[in-house]
N, C-alpha and C positions, 0 to 999 in steps of 0.2 A: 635581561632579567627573566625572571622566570614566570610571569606573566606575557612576554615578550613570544615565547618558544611555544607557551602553551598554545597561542594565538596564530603561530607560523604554522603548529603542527594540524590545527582547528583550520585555517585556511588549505592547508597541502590536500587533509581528509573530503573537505569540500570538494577542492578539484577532481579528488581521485573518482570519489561518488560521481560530478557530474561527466566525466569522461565515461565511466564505465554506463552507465544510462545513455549515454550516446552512442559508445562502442555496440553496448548489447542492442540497440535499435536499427545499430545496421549491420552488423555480422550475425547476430544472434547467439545463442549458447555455445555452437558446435566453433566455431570459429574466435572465440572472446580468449586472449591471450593478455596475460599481465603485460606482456611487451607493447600491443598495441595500444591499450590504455594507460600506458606510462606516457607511451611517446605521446598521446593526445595532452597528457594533465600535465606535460611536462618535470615528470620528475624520475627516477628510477625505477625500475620492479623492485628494488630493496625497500626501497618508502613503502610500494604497496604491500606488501608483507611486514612491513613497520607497523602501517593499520589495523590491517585485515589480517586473520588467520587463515586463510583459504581464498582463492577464486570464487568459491561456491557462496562465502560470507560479503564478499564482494557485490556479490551481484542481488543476493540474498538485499542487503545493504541499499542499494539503490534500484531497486522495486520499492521498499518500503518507502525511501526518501520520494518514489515519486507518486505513491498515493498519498504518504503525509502533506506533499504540497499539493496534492488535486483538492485534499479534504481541507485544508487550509482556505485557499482561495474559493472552493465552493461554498463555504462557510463566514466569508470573509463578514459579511453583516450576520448577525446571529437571527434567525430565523424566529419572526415571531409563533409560531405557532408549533406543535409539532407533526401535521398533515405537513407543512410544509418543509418544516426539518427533515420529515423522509423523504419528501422528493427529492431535495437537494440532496441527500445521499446517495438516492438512485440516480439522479442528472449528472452526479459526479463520478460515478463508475460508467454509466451509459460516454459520456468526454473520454470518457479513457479509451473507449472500446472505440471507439468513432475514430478518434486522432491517433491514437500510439496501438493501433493493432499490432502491429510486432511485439510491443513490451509486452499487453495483456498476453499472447502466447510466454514471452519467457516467464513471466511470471508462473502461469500455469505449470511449467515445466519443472519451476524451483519447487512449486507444490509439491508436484512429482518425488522428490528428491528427501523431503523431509524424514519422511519415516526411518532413510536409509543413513541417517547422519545426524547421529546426536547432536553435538556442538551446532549445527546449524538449525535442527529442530527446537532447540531451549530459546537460540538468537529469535527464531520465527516465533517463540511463544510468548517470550517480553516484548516483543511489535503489536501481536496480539491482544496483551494483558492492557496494554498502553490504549490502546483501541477502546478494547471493553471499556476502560473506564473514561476515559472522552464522552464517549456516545453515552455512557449512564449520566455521567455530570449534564450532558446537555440537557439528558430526558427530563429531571431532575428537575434542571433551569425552567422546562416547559411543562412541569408540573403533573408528568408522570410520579406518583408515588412510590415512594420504598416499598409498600407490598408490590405495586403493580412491577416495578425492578427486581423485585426478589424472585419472581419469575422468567428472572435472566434475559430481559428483550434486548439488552444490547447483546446478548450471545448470538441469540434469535437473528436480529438484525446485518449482525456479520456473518452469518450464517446463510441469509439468504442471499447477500452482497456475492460472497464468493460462490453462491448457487448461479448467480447472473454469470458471474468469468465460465464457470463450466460449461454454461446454458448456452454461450457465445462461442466457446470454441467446438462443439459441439454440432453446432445447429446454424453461427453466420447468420438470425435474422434479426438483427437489433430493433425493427420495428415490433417484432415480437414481445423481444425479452421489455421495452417501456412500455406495451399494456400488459405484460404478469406483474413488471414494475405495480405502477400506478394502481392493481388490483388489489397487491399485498399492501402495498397504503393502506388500501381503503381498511382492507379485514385486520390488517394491525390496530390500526386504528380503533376500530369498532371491537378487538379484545380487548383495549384496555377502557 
């Protein structure tokens, strides 16, 4: 049936994302071949290009899927307050940087790439848009108001998030980047 396919094609898309998130954590960019993330997810490079329009959307693809799941899981009880909604935000980007140092570089690199690629910069910008509005619904929840949101702090806030990945690959002192963390708390905080 045709719920049946749609659910095979939904499972293949999984696999292919978690293989290329594994592929890119251990080859990295310069080496990530549709061949050898096929053979990991077992399926064809035809399927992956069945998916994905590109390599680049690929991997584009699974960065995103694996801050969607860091922001998920660090999120998983919803944060009574919002001092503490942003720590968890920075606690969930500081895990990433700790544990999957390799991804935070490719990520960086796909940054890199955007300006130079339409089709991949629009895909990077509805990841983004999807974000903004997360982080405003949560604000929202925590009783940030519509004026104080009109002054864009979930742009702010991603803003600063991706200040941390630059700040890290940059500079390597993660005890650093969690007190500017916990600092912009505070002065977050105390603008709104």
């Amino acid at each position: 049936s045709t719920d049946e396919r749609r659910a095979r094609g939904e499972r293949s898309r999984q696999a292919i994302l978690q293989a290329a998130l594994v592929t890119l954590g251990e080859v990295g960019l310069e080496r990530f071949t549709a061949r050898n993330v096929a053979k990991r997810a077992g399926v064809s490079s035809a399927t992956i290009f069945h998916h994905f329009a590109s390599l680049n959307e690929l991997q584009l693809e699974a960065i995103m899927m694996l801050w969607g799941h860091a922001l998920r899981e660090e999120l998983a009880a919803p944060p009574r307050d919002l001092r503490s909604y942003l720590h968890a935000l920075g606690d969930m980007t500081l895990r990433l940087i700790r544990e999957r140092p390799e991804l935070m570089r490719v990520s960086e690199t796909l940054i890199g790439k955007l300006p130079f690629s339409e089709p991949l910069r629009l895909r990077a910008r509805e990841h983004y848009e999807r974000y903004v509005r997360e982080i405003d619904g949560e604000l929202a929840r925590l009783g940030v108001t519509a004026r104080q949101r009109r002054g864009h702090a979930a742009v702010a806030l991603i803003m600063l998030l991706d200040g941390m990945g630059i700040y890290w690959s940059i500079h390597h002192d993660v005890e650093q980047l969690e007190r500017f963390w916990h600092a912009m708390v505070e002065l977050f905080v105390a603008q709104l």
